[in-house]
C-alpha positions in Angstrom: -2.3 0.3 25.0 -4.5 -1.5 22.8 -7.9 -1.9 21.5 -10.8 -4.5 20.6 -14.0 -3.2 19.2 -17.2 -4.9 19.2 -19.7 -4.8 16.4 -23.5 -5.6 17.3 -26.0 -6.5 15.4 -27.6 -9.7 14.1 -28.0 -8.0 10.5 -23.8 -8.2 11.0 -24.1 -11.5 10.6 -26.0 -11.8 7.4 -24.6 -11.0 4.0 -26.3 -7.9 3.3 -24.7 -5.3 5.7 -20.9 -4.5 6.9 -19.2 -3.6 9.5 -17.6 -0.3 8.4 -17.8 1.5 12.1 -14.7 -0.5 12.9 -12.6 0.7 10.3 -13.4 4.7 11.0 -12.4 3.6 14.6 -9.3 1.9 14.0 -7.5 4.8 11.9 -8.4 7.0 14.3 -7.4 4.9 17.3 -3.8 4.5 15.8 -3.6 8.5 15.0 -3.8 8.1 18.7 -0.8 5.0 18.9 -3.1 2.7 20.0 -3.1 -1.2 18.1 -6.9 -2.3 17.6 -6.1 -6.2 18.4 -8.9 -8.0 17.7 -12.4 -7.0 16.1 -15.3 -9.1 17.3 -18.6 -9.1 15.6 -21.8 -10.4 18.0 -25.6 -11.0 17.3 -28.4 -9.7 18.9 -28.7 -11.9 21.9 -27.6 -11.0 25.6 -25.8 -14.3 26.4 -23.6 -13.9 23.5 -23.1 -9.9 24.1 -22.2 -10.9 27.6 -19.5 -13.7 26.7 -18.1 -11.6 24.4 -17.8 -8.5 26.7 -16.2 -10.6 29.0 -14.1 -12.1 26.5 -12.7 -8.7 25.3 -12.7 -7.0 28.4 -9.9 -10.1 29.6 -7.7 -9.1 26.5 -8.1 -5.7 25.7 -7.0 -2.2 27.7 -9.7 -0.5 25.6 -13.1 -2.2 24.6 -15.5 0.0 22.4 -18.9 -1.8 21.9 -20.5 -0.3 18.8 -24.7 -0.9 18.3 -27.6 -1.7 20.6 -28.5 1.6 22.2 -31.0 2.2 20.8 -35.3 1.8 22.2 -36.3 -1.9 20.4 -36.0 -5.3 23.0 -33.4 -6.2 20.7 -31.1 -3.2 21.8 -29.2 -4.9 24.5 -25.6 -3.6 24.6 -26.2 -1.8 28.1 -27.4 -4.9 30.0 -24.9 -7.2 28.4 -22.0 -4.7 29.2 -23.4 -4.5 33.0 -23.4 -7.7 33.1 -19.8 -8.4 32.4 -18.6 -5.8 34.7 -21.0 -6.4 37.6 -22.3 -2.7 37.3 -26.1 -1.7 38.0 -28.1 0.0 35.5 -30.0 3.3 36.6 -32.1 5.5 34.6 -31.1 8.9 34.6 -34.0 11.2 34.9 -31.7 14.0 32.4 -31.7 12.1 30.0 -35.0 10.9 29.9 -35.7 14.8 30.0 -33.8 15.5 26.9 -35.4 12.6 25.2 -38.8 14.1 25.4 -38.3 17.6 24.8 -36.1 15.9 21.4 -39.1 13.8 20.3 -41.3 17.3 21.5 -39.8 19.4 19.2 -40.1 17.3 16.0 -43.9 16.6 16.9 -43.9 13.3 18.5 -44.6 11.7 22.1 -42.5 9.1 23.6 -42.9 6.2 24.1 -42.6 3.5 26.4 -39.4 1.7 25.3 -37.4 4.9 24.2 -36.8 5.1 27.7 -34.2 2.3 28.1 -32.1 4.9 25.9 -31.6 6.7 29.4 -30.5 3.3 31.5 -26.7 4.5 32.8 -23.8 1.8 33.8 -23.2 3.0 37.4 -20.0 5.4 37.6 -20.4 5.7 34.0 -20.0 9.0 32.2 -22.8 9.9 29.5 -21.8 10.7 26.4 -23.6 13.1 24.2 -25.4 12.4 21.0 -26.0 15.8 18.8 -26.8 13.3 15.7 -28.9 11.0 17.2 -31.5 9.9 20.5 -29.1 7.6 21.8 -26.5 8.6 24.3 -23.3 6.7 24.5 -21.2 5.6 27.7 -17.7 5.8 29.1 -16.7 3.6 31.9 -13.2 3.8 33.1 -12.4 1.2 36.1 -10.7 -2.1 37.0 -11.4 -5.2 35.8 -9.9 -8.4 36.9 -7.3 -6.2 38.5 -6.1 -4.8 35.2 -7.5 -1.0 34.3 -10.3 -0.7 31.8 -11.6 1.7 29.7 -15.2 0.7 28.2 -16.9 2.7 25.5 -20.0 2.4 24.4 -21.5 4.3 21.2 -24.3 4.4 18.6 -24.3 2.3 15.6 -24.9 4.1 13.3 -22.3 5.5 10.9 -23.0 9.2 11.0 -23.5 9.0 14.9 -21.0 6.8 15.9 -18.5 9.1 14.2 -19.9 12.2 15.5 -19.7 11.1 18.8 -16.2 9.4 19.0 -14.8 12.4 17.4 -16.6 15.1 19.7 -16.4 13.3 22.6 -13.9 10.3 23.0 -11.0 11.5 21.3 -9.7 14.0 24.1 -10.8 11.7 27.1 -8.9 9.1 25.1 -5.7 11.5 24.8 -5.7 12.6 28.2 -5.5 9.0 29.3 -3.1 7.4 26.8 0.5 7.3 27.6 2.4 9.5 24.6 2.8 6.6 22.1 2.8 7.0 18.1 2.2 4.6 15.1 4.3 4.6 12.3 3.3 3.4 9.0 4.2 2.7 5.8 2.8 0.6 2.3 5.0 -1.3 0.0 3.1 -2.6 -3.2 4.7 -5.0 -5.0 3.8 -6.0 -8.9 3.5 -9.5 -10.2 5.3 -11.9 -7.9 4.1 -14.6 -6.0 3.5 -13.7 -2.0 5.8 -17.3 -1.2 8.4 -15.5 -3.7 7.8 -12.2 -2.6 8.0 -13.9 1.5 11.2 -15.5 0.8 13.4 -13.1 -0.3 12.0 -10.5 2.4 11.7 -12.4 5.6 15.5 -12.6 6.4 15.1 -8.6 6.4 12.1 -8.3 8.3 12.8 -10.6 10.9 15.8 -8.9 11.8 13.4 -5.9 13.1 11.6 -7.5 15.9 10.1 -4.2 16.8 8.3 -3.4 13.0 5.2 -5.4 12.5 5.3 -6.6 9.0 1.9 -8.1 7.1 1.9 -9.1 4.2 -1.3 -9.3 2.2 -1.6 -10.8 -1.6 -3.8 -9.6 -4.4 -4.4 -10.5 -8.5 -0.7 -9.8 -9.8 -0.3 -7.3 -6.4 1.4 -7.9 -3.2 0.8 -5.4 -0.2 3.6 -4.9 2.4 2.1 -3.1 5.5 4.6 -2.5 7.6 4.2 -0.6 11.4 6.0 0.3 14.1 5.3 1.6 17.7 7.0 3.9 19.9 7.1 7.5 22.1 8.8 9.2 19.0 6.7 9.3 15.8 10.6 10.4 14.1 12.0 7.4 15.6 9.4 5.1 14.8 9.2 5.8 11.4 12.7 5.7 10.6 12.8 2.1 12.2 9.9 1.5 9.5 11.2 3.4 6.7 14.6 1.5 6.9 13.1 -1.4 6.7 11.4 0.1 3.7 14.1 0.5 2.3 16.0 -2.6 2.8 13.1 -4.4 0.9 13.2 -2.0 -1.7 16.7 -2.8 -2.5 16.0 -6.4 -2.5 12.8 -6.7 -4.8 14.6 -4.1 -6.7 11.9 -2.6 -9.4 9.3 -4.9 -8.6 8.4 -2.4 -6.0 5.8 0.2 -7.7 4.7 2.0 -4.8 5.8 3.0 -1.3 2.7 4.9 -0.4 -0.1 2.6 -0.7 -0.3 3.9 -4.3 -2.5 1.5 -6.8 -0.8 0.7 -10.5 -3.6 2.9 -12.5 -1.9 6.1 -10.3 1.6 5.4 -10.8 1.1 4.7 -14.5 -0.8 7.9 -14.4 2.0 9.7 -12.7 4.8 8.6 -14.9 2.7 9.1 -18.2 2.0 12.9 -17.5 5.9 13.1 -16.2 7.7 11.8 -19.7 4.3 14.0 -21.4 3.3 10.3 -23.2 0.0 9.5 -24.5 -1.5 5.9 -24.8 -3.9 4.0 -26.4 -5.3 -0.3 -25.9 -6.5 -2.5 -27.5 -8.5 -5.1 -25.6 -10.5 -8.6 -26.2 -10.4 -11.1 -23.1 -10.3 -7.8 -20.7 -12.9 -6.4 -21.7 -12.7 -3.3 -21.4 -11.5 -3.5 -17.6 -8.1 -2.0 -18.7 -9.2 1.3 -19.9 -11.5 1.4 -16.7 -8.5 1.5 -14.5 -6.8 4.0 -16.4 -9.9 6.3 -16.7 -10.7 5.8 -12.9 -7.6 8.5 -12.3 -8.7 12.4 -12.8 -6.9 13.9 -15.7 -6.6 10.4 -17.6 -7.7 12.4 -20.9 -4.0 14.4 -20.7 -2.6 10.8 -21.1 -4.8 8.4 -22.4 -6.3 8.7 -25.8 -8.7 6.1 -26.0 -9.3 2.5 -26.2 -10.9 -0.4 -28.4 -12.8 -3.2 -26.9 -12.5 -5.8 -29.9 -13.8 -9.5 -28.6 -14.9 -10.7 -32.6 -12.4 -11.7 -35.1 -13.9 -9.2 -37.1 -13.8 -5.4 -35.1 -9.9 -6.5 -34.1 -9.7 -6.0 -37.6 -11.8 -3.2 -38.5 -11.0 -1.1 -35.3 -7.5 -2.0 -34.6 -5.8 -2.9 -37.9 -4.8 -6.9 -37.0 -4.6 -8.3 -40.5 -7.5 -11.3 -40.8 -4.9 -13.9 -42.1 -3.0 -13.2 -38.9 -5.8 -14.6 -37.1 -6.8 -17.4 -39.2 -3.0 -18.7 -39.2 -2.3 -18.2 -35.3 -5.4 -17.7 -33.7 -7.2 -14.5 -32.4 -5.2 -15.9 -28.8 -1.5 -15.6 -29.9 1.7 -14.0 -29.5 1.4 -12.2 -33.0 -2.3 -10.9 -32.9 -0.9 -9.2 -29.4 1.7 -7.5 -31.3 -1.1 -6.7 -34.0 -3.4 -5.2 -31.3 -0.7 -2.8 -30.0 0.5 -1.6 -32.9 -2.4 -1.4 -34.9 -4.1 0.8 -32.2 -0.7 2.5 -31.9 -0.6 3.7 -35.2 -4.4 4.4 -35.4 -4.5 6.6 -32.6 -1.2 8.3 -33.0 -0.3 7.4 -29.4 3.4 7.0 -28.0 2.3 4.0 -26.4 -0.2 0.9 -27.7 -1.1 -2.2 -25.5 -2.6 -4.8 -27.1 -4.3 -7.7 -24.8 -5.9 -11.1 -26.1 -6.4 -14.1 -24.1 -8.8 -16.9 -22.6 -10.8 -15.8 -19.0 -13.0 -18.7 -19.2 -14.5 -20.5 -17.8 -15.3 -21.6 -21.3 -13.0 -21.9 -24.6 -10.0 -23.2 -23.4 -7.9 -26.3 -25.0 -4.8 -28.4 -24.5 -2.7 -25.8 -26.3 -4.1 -23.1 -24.9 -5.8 -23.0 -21.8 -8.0 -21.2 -19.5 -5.8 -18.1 -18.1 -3.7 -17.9 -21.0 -3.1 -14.1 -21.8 -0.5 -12.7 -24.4 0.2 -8.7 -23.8 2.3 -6.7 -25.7 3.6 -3.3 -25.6 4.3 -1.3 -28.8 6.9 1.6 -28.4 9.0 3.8 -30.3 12.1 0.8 -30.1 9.6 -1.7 -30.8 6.9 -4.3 -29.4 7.5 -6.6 -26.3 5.3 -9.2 -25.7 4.6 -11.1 -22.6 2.6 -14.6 -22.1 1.2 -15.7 -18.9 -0.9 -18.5 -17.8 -3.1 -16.6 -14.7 -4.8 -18.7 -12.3 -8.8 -18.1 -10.9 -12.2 -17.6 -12.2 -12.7 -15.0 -14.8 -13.0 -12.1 -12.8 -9.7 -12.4 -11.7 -7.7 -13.5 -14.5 -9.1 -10.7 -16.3 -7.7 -8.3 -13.1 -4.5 -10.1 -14.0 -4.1 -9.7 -17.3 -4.9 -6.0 -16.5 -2.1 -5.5 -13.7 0.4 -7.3 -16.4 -0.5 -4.9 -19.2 -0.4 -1.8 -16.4 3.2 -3.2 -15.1 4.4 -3.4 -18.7 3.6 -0.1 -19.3 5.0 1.2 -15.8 8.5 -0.8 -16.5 8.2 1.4 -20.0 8.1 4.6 -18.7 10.9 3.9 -15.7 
């Protein structure tokens, strides 16, 4: 079976809040094997809610509608949901009870429009809200011949999730047939997404049955690939062979199979070979010793870092000799190599990266350009040095030149 859920509310549509209701809902509708197909978000206005509960309801076995239960004239998920399904609206004199003995106890009367909050879809069963004054709805019946199953809960977060989880997830299990989603994440490090496409769509098309997505990122490409079934075992070794036919194709380019981010496998292989490391940074800002710090226990692995932007502190902080920099430029190949080793050697560190380079959107030329970045890597064997020319604003050639000097570091340790 599969899903669409319905997000309501006109401050939806603005740019100051987000749906996140959907996302809660969707993990835990495929713990239960079910696909959420489509994700529709409406405003506050019943011809809209209506043609989109119509919409859904044509497309989707399973139709939550999240939002607009509560007491204002702009809480109109009830009528707009009768509507589409031809139901009457009744208000149940329980709930209007429960309302008023709720609003007692904390020292207020009720008022006039909080008692909409006890209009019931006919047939429907009312769904109880410990978190909250509104009380949600579950409708289970035929629409346009096909059988339906029609929930409708609170908006907000703390509710919403209260109520799914107390009293939708059994109903839900008791009516699904046995069915299991299999999952798993590929992350792939600095390729393109048409490279990274090419080489892998002759594997994945040959498994019609594993949905493959593939989703691209500053220097990161995310495989996501899923597969349906009765048998979670069977699923997932559909999915994990397919795993691990594109593993064997992109070959080391593949740092993660479990949805892992760079920063953690760094971290993981670090504390593995018992390796310290240190950076030097000027066009990053910073942003690379933030990822590695992000990770608990960073300071078993990590020793520190230098954020040196002026001509001046790259030499005072991380050793790069000034005539270096007046001969090739603070952006070169050899002030990279200066960075890493410098802060190598000054912080006693098995490891050094060094990162200069141009994030704009300002101080670029003909000869070097906005998005050139030189890295380098100092080591016991030596110093390797990469240049790239990244594309983007600043904020993400800076995430770039990051996930180069992380994937440096990773190909290192392996």
């Amino acid at each position: 079976m599969n899903a669409e859920i319905v997000a309501i509310g006109s401050e939806l549509l603005s740019p100051y809040r987000q749906d996140t209701n959907s996302l809660y809902l969707t993990e835990r509708l495929n713990q239960l094997g079910v696909e959420v197909i489509f994700k529709t978000i409406v405003g506050d206005e019943r011809a809209h809610l209506t043609s989109a509960a119509r919409t859904a309801l044509s497309r989707a076995d399973i139709v939550i509608f999240m939002g607009g239960l509560g007491p204002t004239e702009d809480d109109l998920t009830r009528e707009a949901v009768a509507e589409a399904l031809g139901l009457e609206l009744h208000r149940d004199d329980a709930i209007l009870k429960q309302l008023e003995q709720r609003f007692a106890a904390r020292g207020y009367k009720l008022t006039a429009n909080n008692h909409k909050q006890a209009d019931v879809l006919t047939g429907a069963v009312v769904l109880a809200n410990l978190k909250g004054t509104a009380p949600g709805q579950w409708i289970a019946g035929q629409y346009e011949e096909r059988e339906k199953l029609v929930l409708l809960l609170p908006g907000p977060p703390f509710e919403l999730k209260a109520m799914f989880d107390e009293e939708c997830v059994e109903r839900l299990r008791a009516k699904l047939p046995v069915q299991h989603i299999a999952k798993c994440e590929l992350r792939v490090a600095m390729l393109g997404e048409s490279l990274v496409d090419s080489r892998i769509a002759p594997i994945y098309k040959r498994y019609s049955d594993v949905q493959t997505t593939i989703l691209a990122g500053a220097g990161e490409i995310q495989l996501h690939l899923r597969c349906r079934g009765e048998s979670l075992e069977a699923a997932q070794r559909r999915v994990d062979d397919l795993a691990t036919k594109i593993e064997d194709e992109l070959g080391d380019a593949v740092f993660s199979s479990n949805g892992e981010s760079l920063e953690q496998i760094v971290s993981y292989l670090l504390q593995m070979r018992g390796m310290t490391l240190a950076v030097a940074e000027s066009c990053t800002g910073g942003l690379l010793s933030e990822r590695l710090t992000s990770i608990g226990g960073a300071s078993r692995y990590f020793l520190g870092g230098a954020v040196v932007y002026s001509d001046e502190l790259k030499t005072e902080m991380a050793g790069v000799p000034a005539r270096l920099i007046e001969k090739h430029g603070a952006v070169s190949r050899e002030v990279a190599i200066a960075l890493a080793e410098g802060i190598r050697a000054r912080a006693g560190s098995d490891l050094g990266v060094g990162i200069t380079g141009i994030a704009g959107p300002s101080g670029g030329s003909e000869a070097k350009p906005v998005g050139l970045v030189f890295h380098a890597l100092a080591h016991r064997e030596g110093t390797d040095v990469i240049e790239k020319s990244f594309p983007g604003d600043r904020k993400r050639i800076r995430f770039f030149a990051s996930q180069q000097a992380l994937d440096m570091v990773r190909r290192q340790l392996m």
